[in-house]
C-alpha positions in Angstrom: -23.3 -98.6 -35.3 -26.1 -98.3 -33.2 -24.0 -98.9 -30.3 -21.4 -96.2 -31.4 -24.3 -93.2 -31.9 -25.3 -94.0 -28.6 -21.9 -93.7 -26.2 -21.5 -90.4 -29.0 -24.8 -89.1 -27.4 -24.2 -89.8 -24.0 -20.4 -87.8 -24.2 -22.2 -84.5 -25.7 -24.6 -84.8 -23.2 -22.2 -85.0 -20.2 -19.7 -82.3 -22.0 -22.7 -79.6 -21.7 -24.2 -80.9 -18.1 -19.9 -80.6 -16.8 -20.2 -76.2 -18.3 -23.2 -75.7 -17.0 -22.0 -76.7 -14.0 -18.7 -74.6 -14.0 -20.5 -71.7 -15.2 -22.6 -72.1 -11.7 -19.9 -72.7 -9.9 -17.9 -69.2 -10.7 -21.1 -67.0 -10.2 -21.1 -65.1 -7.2 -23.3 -62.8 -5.4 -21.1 -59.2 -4.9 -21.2 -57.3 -2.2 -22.2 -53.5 -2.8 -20.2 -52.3 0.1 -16.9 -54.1 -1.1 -17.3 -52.2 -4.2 -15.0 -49.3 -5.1 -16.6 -46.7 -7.3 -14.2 -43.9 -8.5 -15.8 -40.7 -8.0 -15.5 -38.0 -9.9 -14.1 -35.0 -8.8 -16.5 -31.6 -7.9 -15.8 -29.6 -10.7 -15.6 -25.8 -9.0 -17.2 -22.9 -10.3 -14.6 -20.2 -10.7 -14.3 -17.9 -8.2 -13.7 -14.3 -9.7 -11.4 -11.8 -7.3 -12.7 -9.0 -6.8 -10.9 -6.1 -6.2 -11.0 -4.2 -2.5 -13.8 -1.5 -2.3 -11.9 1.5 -1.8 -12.4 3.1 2.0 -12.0 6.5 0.3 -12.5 8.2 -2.6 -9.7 8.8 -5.5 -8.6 12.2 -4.6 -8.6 15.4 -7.5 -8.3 18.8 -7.5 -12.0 18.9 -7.5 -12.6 16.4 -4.4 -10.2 17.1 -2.3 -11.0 19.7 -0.2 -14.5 18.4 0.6 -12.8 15.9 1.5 -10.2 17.1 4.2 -12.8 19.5 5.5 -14.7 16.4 6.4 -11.7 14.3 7.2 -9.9 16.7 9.6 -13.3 16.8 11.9 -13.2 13.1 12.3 -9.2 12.9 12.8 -8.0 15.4 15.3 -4.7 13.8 15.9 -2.0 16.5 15.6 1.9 15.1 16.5 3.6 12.8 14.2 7.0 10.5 14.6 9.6 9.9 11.6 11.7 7.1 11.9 14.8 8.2 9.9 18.2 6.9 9.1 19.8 9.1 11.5 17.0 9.5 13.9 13.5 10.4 15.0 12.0 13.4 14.4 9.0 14.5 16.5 6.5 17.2 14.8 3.6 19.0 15.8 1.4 20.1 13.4 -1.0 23.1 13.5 -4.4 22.9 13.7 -5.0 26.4 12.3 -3.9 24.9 8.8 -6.2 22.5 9.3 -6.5 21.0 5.4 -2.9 20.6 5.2 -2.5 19.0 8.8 -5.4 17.2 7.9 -3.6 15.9 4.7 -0.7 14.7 6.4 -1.9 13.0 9.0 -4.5 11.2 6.1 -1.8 10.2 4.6 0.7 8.8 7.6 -2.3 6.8 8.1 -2.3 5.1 4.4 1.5 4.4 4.7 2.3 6.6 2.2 5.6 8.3 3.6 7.0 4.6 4.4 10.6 4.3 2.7 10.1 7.6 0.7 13.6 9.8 1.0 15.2 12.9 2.0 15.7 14.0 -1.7 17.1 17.6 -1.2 19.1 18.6 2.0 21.0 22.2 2.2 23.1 22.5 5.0 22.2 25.3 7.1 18.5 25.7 5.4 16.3 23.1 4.6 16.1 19.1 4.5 13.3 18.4 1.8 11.2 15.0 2.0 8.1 12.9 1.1 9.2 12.1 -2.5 11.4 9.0 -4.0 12.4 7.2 -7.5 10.8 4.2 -5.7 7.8 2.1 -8.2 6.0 1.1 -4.6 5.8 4.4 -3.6 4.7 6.2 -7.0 2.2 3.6 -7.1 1.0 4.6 -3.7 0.4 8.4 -5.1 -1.8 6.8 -7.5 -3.9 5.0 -5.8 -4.1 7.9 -3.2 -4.7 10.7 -6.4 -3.3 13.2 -8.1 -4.3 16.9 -6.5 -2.8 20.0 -5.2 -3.7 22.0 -1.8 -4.5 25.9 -1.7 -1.7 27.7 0.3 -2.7 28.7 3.6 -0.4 31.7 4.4 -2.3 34.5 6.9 -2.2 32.4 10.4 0.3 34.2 11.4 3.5 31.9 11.6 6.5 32.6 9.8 9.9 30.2 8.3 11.4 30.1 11.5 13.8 27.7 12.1 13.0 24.1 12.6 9.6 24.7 11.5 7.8 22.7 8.5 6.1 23.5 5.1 4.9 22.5 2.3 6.5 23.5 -1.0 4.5 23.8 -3.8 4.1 22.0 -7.2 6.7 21.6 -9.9 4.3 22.1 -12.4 3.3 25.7 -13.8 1.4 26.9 -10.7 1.0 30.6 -10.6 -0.8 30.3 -7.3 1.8 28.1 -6.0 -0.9 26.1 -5.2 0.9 22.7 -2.4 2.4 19.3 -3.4 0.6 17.4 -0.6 2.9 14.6 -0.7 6.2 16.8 0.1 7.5 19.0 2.6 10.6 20.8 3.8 11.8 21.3 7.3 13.9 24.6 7.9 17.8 24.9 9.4 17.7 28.5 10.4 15.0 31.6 9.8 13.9 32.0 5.9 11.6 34.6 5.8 11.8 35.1 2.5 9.6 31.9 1.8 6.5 33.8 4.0 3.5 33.9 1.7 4.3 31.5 -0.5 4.5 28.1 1.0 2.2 26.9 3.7 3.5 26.4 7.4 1.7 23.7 8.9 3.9 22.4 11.9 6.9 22.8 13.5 9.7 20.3 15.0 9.3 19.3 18.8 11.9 17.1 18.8 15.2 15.6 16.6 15.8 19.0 15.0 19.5 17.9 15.6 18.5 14.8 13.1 17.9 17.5 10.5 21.0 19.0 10.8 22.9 15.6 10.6 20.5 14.9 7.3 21.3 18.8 5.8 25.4 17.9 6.2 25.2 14.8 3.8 26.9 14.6 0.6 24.7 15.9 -2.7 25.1 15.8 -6.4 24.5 19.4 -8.0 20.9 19.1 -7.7 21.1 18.7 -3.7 20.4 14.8 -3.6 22.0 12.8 -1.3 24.9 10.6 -3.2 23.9 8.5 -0.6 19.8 7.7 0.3 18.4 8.9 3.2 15.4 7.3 4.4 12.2 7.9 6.2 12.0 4.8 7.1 7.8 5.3 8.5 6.0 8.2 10.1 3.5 7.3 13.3 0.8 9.5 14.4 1.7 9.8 18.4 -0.9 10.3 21.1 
C-alpha cells in the first residue's frame, strides 16, 4: 500500500514539473516593431464652403449710377466684338454716354451677353438683342441686379442707320428710363426713336451681319422661329 501511494506521488509530481515546462517552453519575448497596430483613422473637422466674396456690389436702382460713374473712370475701353451665328459685329461705343457705355462694357466683362439671342429682328429696321428664355442667363441678371439706366438723349446723335441703342423697360416707365441688359441695332434711319432711347454706339463693322439676322424667319411677335445667337461679346483693343 505503502508502495502504491508512493509511485501515485511521484506521477503527480512529474505530471505538473512536464506543464510547467511546456508552459516555459511556448513563452516568447515579442518584438514591438513586428507588431501591427491598426490605427485609427483622422477623423476631419468639416470644412464649411463658403461662398465667393462678390468683386462688386448687387446693383439697384439706387446704386447703380455711383457705381458706373466710378466704374467708367477705371474702364475706358470703348470697341466691342460679337461673335454671332452669321458673323461678327464690331461696335464702337461713345464715350459721351458714358453710364451706358460704361454699362456695357461692365457687363461683356462678367460674361453676361454669352449665348443670349437676337429675340426681335425687323427686316429693314432693327435687330434687337441681349435677352433669352435661357435659366443660365436669367440667373446671370440676378446675380448682376435688377436696375434701370436714365436715358441719355441731348449728345447730339441721332437713329441713323447701323447705329445702337438701348430700348427701354417693359415695365410701366413713364421716363422710359433703359433696360441695361438689351439693345437694338438699326437697318436704316429712325428718327422717330430720337429722345426716347439712348444712343450709345454705332456699328464699325458686320452691319451686313445685321441685315442677314433682320431677314430671318419670325413668329408674329418678331422672334426668330429659329435662334439666333450671340454666341460672346469681347472688349477689343
Amino acid at each position: 500500500m505503502t508502495r502504491i501511494l508512493l509511485v501515485l506521488l511521484c506521477l503527480i509530481v512529474m505530471n505538473c514539473e512536464d506543464k510547467q515546462s511546456r508552459k516555459n517552453t511556448n513563452t516568447k519575448a515579442i518584438d514591438s516593431s513586428t507588431v501591427n497596430i491598426e490605427k485609427k483613422p483622422v477623423q476631419k473637422k468639416d470644412t464649411v464652403q463658403k461662398a465667393p466674396e462678390r468683386k462688386y456690389p448687387l446693383l439697384t436702382d439706387k446704386n447703380a449710377m455711383e457705381f458706373f460713374l466710378q466704374y467708367e473712370k477705371e474702364h475706358k475701353e470703348n470697341k466691342v466684338r460679337m461673335v454671332t451665328d452669321f458673323g461678327n459685329i464690331d461696335i464702337l461705343l461713345f464715350n459721351e454716354t458714358k453710364f451706358h457705355r460704361a454699362n456695357f462694357i461692365f457687363l461683356t466683362k462678367q460674361g453676361y451677353f454669352d449665348n443670349t439671342q437676337f429675340y426681335r429682328v425687323i427686316e429693314n429696321y432693327i435687330v434687337q438683342g441681349g435677352s433669352t428664355d435661357d435659366r443660365k442667363v436669367m440667373r446671370k441678371r440676378n446675380d448682376i441686379g435688377r436696375y434701370l439706366l436714365p436715358t441719355d438723349t441731348k449728345r447730339g446723335f441721332h437713329h441713323d442707320r447701323g447705329v445702337i441703342s438701348m430700348p427701354s423697360s417693359d415695365i410701366d416707365n413713364p421716363y422710359k428710363l433703359a433696360s441695361p441688359y438689351e439693345f437694338f441695332i438699326t437697318l436704316r434711319d429712325v428718327y422717330e426713336l430720337d429722345g426716347d432711347y439712348t444712343i450709345f454706339g454705332r456699328v464699325i463693322n458686320g452691319l451686313d451681319v445685321c441685315d442677314r439676322i433682320a431677314e430671318v424667319e419670325t413668329d408674329d411677335g418678331d422672334w426668330p422661329l429659329r435662334n439666333v445667337y450671340i454666341r460672346s461679346v469681347e472688349i477689343l483693343d
